[in-house]
Every structure is written in C-alpha cells, then in structure tokens.
C-alpha positions in Angstrom: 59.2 -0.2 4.9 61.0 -0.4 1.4 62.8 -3.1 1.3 61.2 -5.1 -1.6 60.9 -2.3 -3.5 64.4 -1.2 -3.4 65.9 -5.1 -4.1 63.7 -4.8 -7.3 65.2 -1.1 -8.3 68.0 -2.6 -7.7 68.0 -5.9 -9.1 69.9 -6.3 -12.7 67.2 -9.1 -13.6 64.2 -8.4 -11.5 62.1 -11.5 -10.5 58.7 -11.5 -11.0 56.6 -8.8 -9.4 53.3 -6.8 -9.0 53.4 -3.2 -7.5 49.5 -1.5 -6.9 48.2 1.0 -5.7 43.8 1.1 -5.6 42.0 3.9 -5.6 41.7 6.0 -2.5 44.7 3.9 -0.8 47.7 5.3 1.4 49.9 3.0 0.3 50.7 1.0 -2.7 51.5 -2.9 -2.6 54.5 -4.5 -3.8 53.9 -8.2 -4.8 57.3 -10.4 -5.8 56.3 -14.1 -6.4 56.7 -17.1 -9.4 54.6 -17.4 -12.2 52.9 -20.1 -13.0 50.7 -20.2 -16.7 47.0 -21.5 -17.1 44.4 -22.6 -19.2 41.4 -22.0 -17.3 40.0 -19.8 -14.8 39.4 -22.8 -12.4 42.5 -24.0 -12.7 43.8 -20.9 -11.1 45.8 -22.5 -7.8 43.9 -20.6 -4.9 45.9 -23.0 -2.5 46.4 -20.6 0.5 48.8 -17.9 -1.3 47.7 -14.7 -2.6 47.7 -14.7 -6.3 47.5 -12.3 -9.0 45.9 -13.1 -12.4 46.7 -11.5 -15.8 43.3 -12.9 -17.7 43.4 -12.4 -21.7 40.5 -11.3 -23.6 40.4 -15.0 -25.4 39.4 -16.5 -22.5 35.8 -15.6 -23.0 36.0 -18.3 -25.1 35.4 -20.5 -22.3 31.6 -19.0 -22.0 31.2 -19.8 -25.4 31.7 -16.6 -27.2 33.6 -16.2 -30.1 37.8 -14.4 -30.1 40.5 -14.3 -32.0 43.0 -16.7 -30.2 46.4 -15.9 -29.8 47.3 -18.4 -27.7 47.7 -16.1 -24.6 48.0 -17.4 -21.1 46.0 -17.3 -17.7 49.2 -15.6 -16.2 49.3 -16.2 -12.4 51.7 -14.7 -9.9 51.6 -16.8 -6.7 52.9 -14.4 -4.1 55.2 -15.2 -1.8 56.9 -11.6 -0.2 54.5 -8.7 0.0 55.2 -5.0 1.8 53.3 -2.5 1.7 54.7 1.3 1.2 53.5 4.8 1.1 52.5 6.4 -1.9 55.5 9.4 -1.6 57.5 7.3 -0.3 57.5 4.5 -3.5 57.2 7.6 -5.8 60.4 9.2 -4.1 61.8 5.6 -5.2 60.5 4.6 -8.4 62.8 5.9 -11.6 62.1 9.9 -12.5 63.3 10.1 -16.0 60.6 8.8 -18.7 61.5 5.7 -20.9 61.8 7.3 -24.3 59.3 5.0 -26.7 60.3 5.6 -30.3 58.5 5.3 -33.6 54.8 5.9 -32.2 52.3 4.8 -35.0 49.0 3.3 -34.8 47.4 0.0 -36.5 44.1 1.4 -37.8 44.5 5.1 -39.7 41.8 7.6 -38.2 40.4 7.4 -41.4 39.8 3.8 -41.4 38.7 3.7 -37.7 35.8 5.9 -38.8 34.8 4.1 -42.0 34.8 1.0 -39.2 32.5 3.5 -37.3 30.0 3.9 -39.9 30.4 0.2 -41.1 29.3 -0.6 -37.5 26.3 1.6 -37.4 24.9 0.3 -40.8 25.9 -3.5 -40.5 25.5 -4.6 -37.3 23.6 -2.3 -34.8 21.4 -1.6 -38.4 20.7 -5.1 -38.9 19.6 -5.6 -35.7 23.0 -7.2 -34.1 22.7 -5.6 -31.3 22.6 -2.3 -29.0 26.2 -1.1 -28.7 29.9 -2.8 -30.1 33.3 -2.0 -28.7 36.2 -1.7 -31.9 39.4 -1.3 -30.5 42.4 0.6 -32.6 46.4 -0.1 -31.1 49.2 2.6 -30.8 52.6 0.9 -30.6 56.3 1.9 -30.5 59.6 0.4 -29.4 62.1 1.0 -26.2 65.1 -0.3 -25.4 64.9 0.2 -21.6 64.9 -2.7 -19.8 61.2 -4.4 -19.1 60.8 -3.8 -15.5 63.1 0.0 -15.2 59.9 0.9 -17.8 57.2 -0.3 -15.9 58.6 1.2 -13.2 59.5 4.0 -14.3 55.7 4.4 -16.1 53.9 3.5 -13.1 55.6 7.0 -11.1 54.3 9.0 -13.9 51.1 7.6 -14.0 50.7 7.9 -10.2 52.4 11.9 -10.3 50.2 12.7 -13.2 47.2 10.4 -13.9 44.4 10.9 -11.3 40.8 9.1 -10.6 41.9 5.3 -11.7 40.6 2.1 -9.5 44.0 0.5 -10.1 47.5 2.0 -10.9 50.3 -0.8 -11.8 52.7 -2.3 -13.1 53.7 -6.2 -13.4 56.9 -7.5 -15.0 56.9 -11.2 -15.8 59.0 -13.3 -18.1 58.2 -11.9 -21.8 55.5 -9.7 -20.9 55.9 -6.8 -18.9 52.7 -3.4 -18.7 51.7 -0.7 -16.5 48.4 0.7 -16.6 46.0 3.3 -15.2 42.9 1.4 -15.3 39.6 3.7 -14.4 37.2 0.6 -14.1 36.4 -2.2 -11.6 35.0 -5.0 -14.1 34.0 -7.4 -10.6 35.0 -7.9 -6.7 33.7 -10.6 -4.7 34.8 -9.8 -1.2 33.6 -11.3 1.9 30.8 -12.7 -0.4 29.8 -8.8 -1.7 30.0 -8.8 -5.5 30.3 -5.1 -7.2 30.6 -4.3 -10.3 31.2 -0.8 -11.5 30.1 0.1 -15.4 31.8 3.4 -16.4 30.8 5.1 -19.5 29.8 8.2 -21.5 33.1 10.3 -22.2 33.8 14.0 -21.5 37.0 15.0 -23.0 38.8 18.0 -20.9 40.0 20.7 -23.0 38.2 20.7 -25.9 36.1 23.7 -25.6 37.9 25.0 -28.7 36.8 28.3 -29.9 32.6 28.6 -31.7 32.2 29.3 -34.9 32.0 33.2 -35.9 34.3 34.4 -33.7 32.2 33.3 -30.1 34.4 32.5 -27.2 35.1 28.8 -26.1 32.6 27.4 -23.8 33.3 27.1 -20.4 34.6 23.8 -19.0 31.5 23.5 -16.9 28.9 24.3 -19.5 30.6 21.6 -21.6 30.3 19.7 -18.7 26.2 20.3 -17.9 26.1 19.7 -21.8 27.9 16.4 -21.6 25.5 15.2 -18.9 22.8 16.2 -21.2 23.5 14.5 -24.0 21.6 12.1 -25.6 23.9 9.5 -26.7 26.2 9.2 -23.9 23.4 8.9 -21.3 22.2 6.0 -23.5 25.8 4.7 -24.0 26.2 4.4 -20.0 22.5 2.8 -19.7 23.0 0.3 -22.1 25.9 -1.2 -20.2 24.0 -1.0 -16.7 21.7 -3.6 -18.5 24.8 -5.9 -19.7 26.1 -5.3 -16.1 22.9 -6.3 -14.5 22.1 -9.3 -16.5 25.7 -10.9 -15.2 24.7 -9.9 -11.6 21.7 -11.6 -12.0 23.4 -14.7 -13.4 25.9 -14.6 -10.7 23.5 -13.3 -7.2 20.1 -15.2 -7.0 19.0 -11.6 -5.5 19.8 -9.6 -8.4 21.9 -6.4 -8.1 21.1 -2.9 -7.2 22.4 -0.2 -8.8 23.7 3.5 -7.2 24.6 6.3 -8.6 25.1 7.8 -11.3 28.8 9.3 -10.3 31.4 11.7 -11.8 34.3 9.4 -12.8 37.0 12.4 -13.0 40.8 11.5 -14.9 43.5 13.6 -15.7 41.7 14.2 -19.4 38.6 12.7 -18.9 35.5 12.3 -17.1 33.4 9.5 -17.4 29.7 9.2 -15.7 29.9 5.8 -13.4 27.2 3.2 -11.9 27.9 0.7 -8.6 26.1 -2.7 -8.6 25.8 -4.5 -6.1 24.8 -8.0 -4.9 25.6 -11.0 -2.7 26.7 -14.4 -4.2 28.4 -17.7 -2.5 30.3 -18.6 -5.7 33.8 -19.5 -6.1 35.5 -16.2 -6.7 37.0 -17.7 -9.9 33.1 -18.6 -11.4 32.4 -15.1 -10.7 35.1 -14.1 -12.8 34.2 -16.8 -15.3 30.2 -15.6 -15.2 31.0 -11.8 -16.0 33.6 -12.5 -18.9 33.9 -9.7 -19.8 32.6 -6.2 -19.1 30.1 -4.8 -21.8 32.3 -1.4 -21.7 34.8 -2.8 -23.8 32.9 -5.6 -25.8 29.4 -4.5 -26.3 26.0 -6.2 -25.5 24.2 -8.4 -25.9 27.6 -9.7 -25.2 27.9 -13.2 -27.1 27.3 -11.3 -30.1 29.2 -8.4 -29.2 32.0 -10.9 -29.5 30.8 -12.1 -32.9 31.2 -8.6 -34.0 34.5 -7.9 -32.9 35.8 -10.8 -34.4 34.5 -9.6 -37.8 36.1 -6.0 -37.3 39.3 -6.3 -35.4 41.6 -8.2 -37.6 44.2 -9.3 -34.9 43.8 -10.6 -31.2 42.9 -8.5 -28.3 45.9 -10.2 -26.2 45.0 -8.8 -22.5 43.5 -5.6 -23.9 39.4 -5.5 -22.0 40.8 -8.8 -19.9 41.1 -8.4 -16.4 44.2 -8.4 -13.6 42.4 -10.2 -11.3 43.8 -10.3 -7.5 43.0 -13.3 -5.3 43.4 -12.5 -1.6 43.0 -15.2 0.8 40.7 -14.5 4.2 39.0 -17.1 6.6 36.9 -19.2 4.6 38.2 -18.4 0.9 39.2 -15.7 -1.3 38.2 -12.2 -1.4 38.5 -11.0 -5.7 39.5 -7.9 -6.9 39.7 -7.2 -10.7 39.7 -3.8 -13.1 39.7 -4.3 -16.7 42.6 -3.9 -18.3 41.9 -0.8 -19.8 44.4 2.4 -20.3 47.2 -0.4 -20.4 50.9 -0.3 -21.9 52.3 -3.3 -22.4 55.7 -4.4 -22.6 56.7 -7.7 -25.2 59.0 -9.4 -26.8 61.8 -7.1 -28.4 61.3 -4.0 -26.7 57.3 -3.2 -28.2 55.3 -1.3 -26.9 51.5 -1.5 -27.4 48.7 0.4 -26.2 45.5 -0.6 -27.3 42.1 1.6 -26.8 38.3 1.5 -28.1 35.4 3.1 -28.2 31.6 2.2 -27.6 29.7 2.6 -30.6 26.1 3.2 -30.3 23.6 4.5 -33.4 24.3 7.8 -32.5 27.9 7.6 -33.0 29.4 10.4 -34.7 32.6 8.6 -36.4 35.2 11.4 -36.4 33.9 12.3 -32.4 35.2 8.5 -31.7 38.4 8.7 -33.3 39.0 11.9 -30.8 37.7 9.7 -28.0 40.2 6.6 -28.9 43.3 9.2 -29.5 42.4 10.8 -26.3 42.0 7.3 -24.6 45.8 6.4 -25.3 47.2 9.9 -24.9 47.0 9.7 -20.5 48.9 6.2 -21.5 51.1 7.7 -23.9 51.8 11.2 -21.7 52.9 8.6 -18.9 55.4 6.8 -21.5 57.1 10.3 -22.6 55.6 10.1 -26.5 53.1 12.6 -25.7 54.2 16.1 -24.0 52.1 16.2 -20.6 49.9 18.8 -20.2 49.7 21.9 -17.8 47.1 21.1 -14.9 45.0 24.0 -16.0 44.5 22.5 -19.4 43.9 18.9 -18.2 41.8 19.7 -15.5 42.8 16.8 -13.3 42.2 18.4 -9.8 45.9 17.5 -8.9 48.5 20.5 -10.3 48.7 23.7 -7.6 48.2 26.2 -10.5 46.1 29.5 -10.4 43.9 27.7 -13.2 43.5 24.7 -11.5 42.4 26.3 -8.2 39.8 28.3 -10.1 38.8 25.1 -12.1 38.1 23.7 -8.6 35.8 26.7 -7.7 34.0 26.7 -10.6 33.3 22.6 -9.7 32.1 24.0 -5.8 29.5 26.6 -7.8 28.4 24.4 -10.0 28.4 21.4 -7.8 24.5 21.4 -7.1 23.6 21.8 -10.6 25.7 19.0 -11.7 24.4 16.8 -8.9 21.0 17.6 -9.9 21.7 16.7 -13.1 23.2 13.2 -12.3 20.4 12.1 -10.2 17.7 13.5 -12.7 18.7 10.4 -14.5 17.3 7.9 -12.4 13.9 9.4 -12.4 13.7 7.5 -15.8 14.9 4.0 -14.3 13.3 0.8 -12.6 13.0 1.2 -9.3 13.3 -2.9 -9.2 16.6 -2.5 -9.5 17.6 0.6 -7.3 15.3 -0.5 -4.4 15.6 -4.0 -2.2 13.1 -6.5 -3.4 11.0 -8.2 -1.5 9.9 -11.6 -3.1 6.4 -11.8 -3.4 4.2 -15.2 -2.2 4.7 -18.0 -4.7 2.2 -18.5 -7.1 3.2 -22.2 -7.3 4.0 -22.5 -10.9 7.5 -23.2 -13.1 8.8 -21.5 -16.1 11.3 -22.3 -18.5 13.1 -19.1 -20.0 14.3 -20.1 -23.1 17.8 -18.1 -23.7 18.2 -17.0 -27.6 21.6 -15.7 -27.0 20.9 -12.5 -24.8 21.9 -12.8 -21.0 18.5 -10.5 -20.8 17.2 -14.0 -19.7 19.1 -14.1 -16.5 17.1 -10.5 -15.4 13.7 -11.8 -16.7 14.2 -15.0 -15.0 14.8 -12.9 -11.4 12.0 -11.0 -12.3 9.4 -13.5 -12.4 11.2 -15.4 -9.1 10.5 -12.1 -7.6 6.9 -12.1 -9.1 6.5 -15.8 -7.1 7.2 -17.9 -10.4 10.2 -20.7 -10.2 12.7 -20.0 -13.4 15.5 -21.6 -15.0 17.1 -20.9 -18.1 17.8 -22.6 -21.1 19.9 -22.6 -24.1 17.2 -22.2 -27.2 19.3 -25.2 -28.6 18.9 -27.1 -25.5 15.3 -26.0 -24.8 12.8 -29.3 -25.1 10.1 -29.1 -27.7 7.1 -30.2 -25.2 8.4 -28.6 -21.9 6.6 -29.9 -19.2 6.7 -26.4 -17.1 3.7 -24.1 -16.5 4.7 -21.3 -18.6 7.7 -21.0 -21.2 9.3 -17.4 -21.6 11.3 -17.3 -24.8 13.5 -14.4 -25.0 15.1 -11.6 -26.9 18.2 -12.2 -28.7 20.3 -10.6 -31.6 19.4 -10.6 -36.0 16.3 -10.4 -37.9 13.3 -12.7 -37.6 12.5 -12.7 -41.3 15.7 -15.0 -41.5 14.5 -18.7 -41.7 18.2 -19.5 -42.7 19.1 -18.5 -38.9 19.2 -21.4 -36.4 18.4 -20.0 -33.5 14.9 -17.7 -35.8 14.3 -22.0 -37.3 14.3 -22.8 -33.3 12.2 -20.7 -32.4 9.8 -21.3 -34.8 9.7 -24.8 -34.4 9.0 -24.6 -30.3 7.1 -21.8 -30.3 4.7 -24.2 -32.6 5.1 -27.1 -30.9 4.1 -24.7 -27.5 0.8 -23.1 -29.4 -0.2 -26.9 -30.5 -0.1 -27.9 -26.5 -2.3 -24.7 -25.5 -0.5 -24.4 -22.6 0.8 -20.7 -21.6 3.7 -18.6 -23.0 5.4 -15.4 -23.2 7.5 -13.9 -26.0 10.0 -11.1 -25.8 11.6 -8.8 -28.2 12.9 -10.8 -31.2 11.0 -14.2 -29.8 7.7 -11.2 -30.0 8.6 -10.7 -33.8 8.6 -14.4 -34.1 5.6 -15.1 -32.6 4.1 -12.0 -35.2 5.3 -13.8 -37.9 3.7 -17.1 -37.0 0.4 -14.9 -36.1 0.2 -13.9 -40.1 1.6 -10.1 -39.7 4.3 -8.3 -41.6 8.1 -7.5 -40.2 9.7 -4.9 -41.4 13.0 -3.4 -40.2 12.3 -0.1 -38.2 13.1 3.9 -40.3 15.9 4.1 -37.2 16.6 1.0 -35.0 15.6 1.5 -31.3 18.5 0.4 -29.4 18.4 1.5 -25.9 15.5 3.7 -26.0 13.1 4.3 -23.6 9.2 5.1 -25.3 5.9 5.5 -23.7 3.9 3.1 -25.1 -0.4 1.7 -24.9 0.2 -1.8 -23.7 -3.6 -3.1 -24.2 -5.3 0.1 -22.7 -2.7 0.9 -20.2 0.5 3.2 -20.4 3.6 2.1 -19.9 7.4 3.3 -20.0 9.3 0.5 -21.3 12.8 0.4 -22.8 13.7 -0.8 -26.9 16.1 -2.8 -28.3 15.1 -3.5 -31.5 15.7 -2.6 -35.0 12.6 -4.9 -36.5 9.1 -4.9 -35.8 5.7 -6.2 -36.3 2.8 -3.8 -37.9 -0.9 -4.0 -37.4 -3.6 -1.6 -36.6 -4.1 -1.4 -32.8 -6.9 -3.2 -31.8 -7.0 -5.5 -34.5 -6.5 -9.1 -34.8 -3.7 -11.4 -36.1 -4.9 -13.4 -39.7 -3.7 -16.3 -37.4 -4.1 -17.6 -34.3 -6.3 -14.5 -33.1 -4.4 -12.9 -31.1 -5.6 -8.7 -29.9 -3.1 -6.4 -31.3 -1.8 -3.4 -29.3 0.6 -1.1 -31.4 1.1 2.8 -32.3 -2.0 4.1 -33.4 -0.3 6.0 -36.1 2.7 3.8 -37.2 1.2 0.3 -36.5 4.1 -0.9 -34.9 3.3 -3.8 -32.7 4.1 -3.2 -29.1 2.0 -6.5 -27.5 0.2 -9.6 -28.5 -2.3 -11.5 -26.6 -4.7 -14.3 -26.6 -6.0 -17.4 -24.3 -2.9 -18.2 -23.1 -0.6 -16.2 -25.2 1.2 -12.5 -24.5 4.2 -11.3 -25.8 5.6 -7.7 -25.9 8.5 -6.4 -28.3 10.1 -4.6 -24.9 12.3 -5.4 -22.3 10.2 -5.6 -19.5 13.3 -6.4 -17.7 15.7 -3.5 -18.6 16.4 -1.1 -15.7 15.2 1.2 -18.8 11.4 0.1 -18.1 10.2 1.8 -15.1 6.9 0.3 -15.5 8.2 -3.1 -16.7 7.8 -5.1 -13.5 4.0 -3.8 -13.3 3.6 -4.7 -16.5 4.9 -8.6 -16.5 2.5 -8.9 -13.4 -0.1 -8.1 -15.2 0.6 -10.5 -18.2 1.1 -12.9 -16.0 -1.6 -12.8 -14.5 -3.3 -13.0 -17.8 -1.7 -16.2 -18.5 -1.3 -17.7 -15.1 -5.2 -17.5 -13.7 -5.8 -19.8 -10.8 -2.3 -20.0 -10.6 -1.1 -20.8 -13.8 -4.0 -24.0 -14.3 -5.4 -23.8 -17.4 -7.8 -26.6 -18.5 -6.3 -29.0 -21.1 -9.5 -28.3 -23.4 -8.5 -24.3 -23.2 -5.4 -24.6 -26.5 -5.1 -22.2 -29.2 -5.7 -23.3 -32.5 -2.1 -24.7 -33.5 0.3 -22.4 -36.0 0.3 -22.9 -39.7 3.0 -22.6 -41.9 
C-alpha cells in the first residue's frame, strides 16, 4: 500500500512527515503527523500515539554538561497515519533526479581542522582532559528545491546507493527539513532490553593509493587486516565501549554485556562495531536522558568532553550527534528506538543546506589522516545530494553494484573471511570478561560505600562492580559528597585535569575529604586522579607522564601480584617500589625502573592510578576483591582505635 506516500509526492505543501527505513527491514515506514516543540525530554507527550523525536545536541545541557545553545527545539512528531511499504516499491516512488546543491564550501579549512587536531592532542588529551574528544567541521550549500521534493528525493539515493546504515530517512517539518544515513544506534529500550551499539575505528574504501618507489597499491583486504591491526583505532573503538558501558551501568542495575566486535560495512567505509546490552525499567525518555549523548561523537569522560567542544567549535552543534528518537507504543509503555544523528543533511531556512561531520581524536591522531576521515564522512552525504559524483561499485566497495569488481571484491571477503574473523575476536582476549560474561552477584559482605563521582561516569561501573563484589554503592557528586560520611568505605574516583592544581575545585575537594576521611581512620579507596591526590597528600612528587596513557592497557606489579589493567592518565605519582610515602606511611608499588606509582596502601588505605573498572582491565575485578578485602576485614569492621595518622598540609 502507497497511498501516504503518494499524497505526500503529490502534495504542493507537504504536512509534516517521517519516512524510515531500519536496517535489515522489508519495508520502510511512512509517518505523517503534527508537530508539537519541547523543552525537555520528559515533557515529550507519550500519551498513547507513536511519536518521533528530533533531540538537539544542546539538550545535554539538561545532564549538566556544557553546549553552545542555539535555542533548538525537542521537535516531536505525534503520528497520527502510518503505512508501511516496500523498499522497491517506495524507491520506484520517490523522485529520481538529484536536487542540485550549489556553492559547496566548508566552515573549518583542512588546514585549520588539523591545527584544531594538534591543538587537541597537546591541550586537552596532553593536559590530562581526557581520553578521546570529538571536533566536528560543517560542509554547506544552497538549493532551491522545495524542502520535502529534496528530502525525498535524497532519501532514494541514499537507499539506491548508501549500504550498512541502522536508519535511512528523511523528515520534513516546518523550517527544518534533513535526510540522513545514520550508521549508529546511540540507545533502544524495547520491551525493557536496552542496547546500545558504539561504532568506531574507520577504514576508508579506496585508498590503497599506489607505495612509494613504484610498488603496487595494496590490496583492499590487506588494508583491511592492517586496519584491524592498528593501534589507534582499536584503542579509538575501546575507549568508547568504556563511555558506553559507564551509561549502561547508570541506566541497568545489572550492568551491560558487551558482543562482538563486528564489521560495520558502508558504501565508503567500514567501521568495527560493539552491542551492549542490558535490562532496565526506566521511562524510555530517562533512558534517553541518562545516555545524552553517545561518546562517538562527543568524547569521554563525557562532561568534559563537552567542555572541550565548547572551547573548539565556535558555533552550535544544532541536531548534529543528537538523536531522532522513535517512541512506539506496546502494552504497558513505549518501546525507544534512537540512531545518532550522524551522516545527516539538513534542510533550513532559505534553502541551506548543512552537513556537519567529526572525527574522534585520540593521542595517536595523525591530523592530516582526520581531515581525510571528516571529507570522507560527508562525501556518502554529499554523493546522495548530487555535489559529489558517485562512485563506481568496484571503487566504493559497498557490496551492492553487480559489477565484475564488485563480485570479485566479494570473493576476496569469502577467502579472507576466517582471517578477518580471527582477527576481530583476537580482540577480546585482551578485555574483562566482567563485562562479556553474566555476573553472578556474590554474598553481601554487609557493608556500604559511597563513590564519590569527580566528574567521570567511571563511577557508575565501579559502583556495579563492588555491588557485584557484595558491597552496597551509591554515588555522589564530589560537590555533594559529605565531609564525615557515615558509610563503611568511601571510593573517590577518577575524573579529568591535573592534581597539582589547587586552583581546581573539584582537586580543593578532594583534598579537603580525602583529609577529613584519613582523620576518621575509617577505610577508603582512591582511583586514577583521586590516586594522584591521595600521592600528593602522602608527601610524593606528580609529574605529568613523557606520553599520556589514555586508553592503554599495561601489565603492571600491583603489591607482588601481576595484573593487566587499563590507563587513563596523563599524570602520575613517582616513588621507588617498595618504599614508603614521607607521609602517612603508606607501601608503594610502582615500576621498578620508572618509579611511576601504580598502588598505595596502608591500614585502611589502597588506591591504584588504574581503572579497575574499565572493560580494558582483565584482571581488574580480581584485583578490587583483593583491595577490598584489605580494607574490609571482618567485613569492613575496623576498630575505632585502628586511624591513620591524619594528613598534613
């Protein structure tokens, strides 16, 4: 049945509508409804009707975090007539001639983009800021075609000639029209199930490009076993299974689980993909509110990814890394649904057109290898809008043209299929089987700790952990956390800067409650930057590191016992393993030939500079048991004439 589809082909002023088509789908869905704008998630009207929700970027404002506001609605479509239609069917329908988008030009010169690269690298993920930041460049043009013959008419190319996307799209509402080819699920709640889908690492199609001295150009599939190989992207895609993980934990009280890795394969990319998955009673609209937004197109830890951003892009993101989130009604509630809005054109005001892209920089960013991967970003965007000539299906190697070289592109995947599976599931011999396995809860060890939140959502998946080890958790804000917490054991966490800086709230905080907790002599446990903290109060140096360890997974002596443990830091502690602190006595465990600090310990004490937590740390949980119980003998009772001598200075 075609009938909605036709009236809006044929319809001189087209109400407003949604057409989709999801991944792996026979048909595509045409949604025609009203529009109603708002200014928070939960006042989005789940009142029975389906309803589909175009979420801008600013809105992460309401978790706190920092954007450039523009002012930009919580569009909602209420539906109220919905058909469904097959996919060569609606493509027999939708308009075949491209809109023509004139004078294409982009915001941030290639140039500029990669002195923002290297800015980046030095400034922020140098200075200790954080693991990974999202900069995002526009390309923009004009059209005079009428808002929704474009998006229409975009929407058949990107379904003829865009292949592997979770969504395909377009929505036309009053002012603001886009169509899109959107790769990546950010969140779905459905039937209580929430998934979340982190997609990253990029392998550009086509760039083989001829070695130096005359070699031939290297195969698409030994680019391809090269890609998976490399260093950087693995640790680009691991990075954001973290940020992905520490929402999930915040949003399921039993974690996520992670599978995969997967090939994510587009019409000039491929992408290397993880599925998380979880179960959570929320409100649909809280989930969505609790995972603002992904960390593949902000950055982690995210509240300072945000803070970044703000300092690098100089204009608003609009819906650019948003979501289109769609609301389905079933017995009982809603089911969600939302992609990022990712690989997006929109439509505005005066016939503009802008398509806005990124990239993830990490410290191994080369700056003129993420310019390519921004151009080649927009270009499946841009092919679809007719500014870009499309390729042949040899050269884009989407798996969809009926060419010789395509067919032989294909066999060369079948041969090498075991080898690249091999590859992809070598990676998770270097993850936490926590997180990939079901876990079972141990017995309670009838204790309560307060995790002391310092601006990294790490918190949320240190907090599961220690439920899971039998300890009672709740998080805190370190502005918010009480000076003489009543609990058994306080955890204060990791979070973004350098500890050296007293002129730092959240480093003055920290300080002053990780004294008042030493005074008491009751137990705690430090972690990454609250470790460097506790260093400093313990008399020992800090010192930022020769190359910051963001992301990295090392092999460390954690007081006599080895341990693989992932690294986020770009400071760190020094000391002689085996030595003790000038203050407060604490046992030193640290390289033996750099005198980085890895641990610190005492009667009551333990911290480790680490993430325990990460899905990085294969021996991480082993290794929080056994600090625990350290800290917790007799289960967690220590007797009130046990206390540490209290901090000075």
């Amino acid at each position: 049945m075609t009938r909605l589809l036709t009236s809006l082909l044929a319809a001189s002023d087209a109400p407003p509508f949604a057409v989709i088509h999801r991944e792996h789908e026979p048909t595509l869905d045409v949604l025609v409804g009203d529009v109603v704008d708002v200014r928070l998630l939960a006042d989005i009207p789940l009142d029975g009707a389906e309803v589909v929700a175009l979420v801008p970027f600013r809105q992460v404002r309401e978790r706190g975090f920092e954007a450039h506001d523009d002012g930009a609605p919580i569009r909602c479509l209420i539906v109220r007539e919905r058909e469904a239609v097959p996919i060569a069917d609606a493509i027999g329908l939708l308009p075949r001639h491209p809109v023509h988008v004139d004078d294409l030009d982009v915001d941030v010169a290639d140039a500029d983009y990669a002195a923002t690269v290297r800015r980046v690298i030095e400034e922020e993920i140098g200075r200790g800021e954080g693991a990974n930041f999202v900069i995002r460049r526009e390309f923009s043009g004009t059209t005079d075609a009428p808002p929704a013959t474009a998006v229409l008419g975009w929407l058949r190319a990107l379904l003829e000639h865009e292949s592997g996307a979770y969504w395909t799209f377009a929505l036309h509402t009053p002012g603001l029209a886009a169509a899109g080819a959107t790769p990546e699920r950010h969140v779905s709640s459905i039937g209580g199930t929430v998934s979340m889908n982190p997609i990253s690492g990029t392998f550009r199609h086509g760039d083989g490009g001829a070695a130096g001295g005359g070699a031939p150009a290297a195969s698409h599939d030994d680019r391809l076993v090269a890609f998976l190989h490399d260093v950087k992207e693995r640790e680009e895609l691991v990075m954001v299974v973290d940020e992905e993980l520490k929402m999930m934990s915040a949003v399921c009280p039993d974690g996520g689980r992670i599978r995969g890795p997967f090939l994510k394969r587009m019409s000039r990319l491929t992408h290397t993909e993880y599925l998380l998955e979880g179960h959570s009673e929320l409100d649909p609209r809280e989930v969505l509110r609790r995972t603002m937004f992904a960390p593949t197109v902000t950055g982690s830890p995210l509240g300072n990814a945000c803070t970044v951003i703000v300092r690098h892009e100089t204009s608003p993101r609009g819906y650019y890394a948003g979501v289109l989130a769609r609301f389905t009604p079933r017995v009982g509630g809603y089911d969600l649904d939302a992609p990022i809005l990712i690989r997006t054109a929109y439509l505005g005001a005066g016939g503009r057109v802008r398509v806005p892209v990124g990239a993830t920089l990490v410290r191994h960013s080369d700056p003129a290898g993420e310019v390519a991967e921004t151009r080649t970003k927009a270009a499946g965007v841009l092919t679809a809008l007719g500014a870009l000539p499309r390729l042949s299906a040899a050269t884009s190697g989407d798996g969809n043209g009926d060419g010789d070289g395509d067919a032989a592109r294909r066999d060369g995947d079948r041969a090498d299929a075991d080898c690249i599976q091999a590859l992809l599931d070598s990676r998770n011999e270097h993850l936490a089987a926590f997180w990939r396995t079901p876990q079972a809860a141990r017995p309670s060890r009838g204790v309560e700790a307060l995790v002391v939140d310092a601006n990294d959502d790490f918190t949320t998946m240190l907090a599961h952990q220690l439920r899971h080890l039998g300890v009672a958790a709740r998080v805190v804000p370190w502005h918010e956390a009480p000076p003489e917490a009543s609990e058994d054991l306080v955890v204060f966490g990791p979070g973004p800067g350098d500890p050296r800086n007293a002129a730092d709230p959240r480093v003055a905080r920290l300080r002053e409650l990780m004294t008042a907790r030493l005074a008491s002599g009751r137990p705690m446990l430090a972690v990454c930057l609250s470790h460097q903290v506790l260093a400093d109060l313990a008399g020992l140096p800090l010192a930022p590191l020769p190359v910051p360890r963001q992301g990295v997974q090392l092999e460390v002596e954690v007081f006599g016992r080895a341990a693989a443990i992932a690294f986020y830091n770009t400071f760190s502690a020094l000391a002689p393993n085996g030595s003790t602190t000038p203050a407060l006595g604490l046992e030193v465990a640290s390289d033996a030939a750099t005198g980085v600090v890895h641990a610190l310990r005492g009667a009551g004490v333990a911290s480790v500079q680490g993430h325990l937590e990460s899905v990085t740390s294969p021996d991480g949980l082993a290794t929080l048991e056994r600090l625990l119980d350290g800290l917790l003998p007799d289960q967690g009772v220590i007797p009130p004439d046990a206390k540490l001598a209290s901090a000075r200075g």
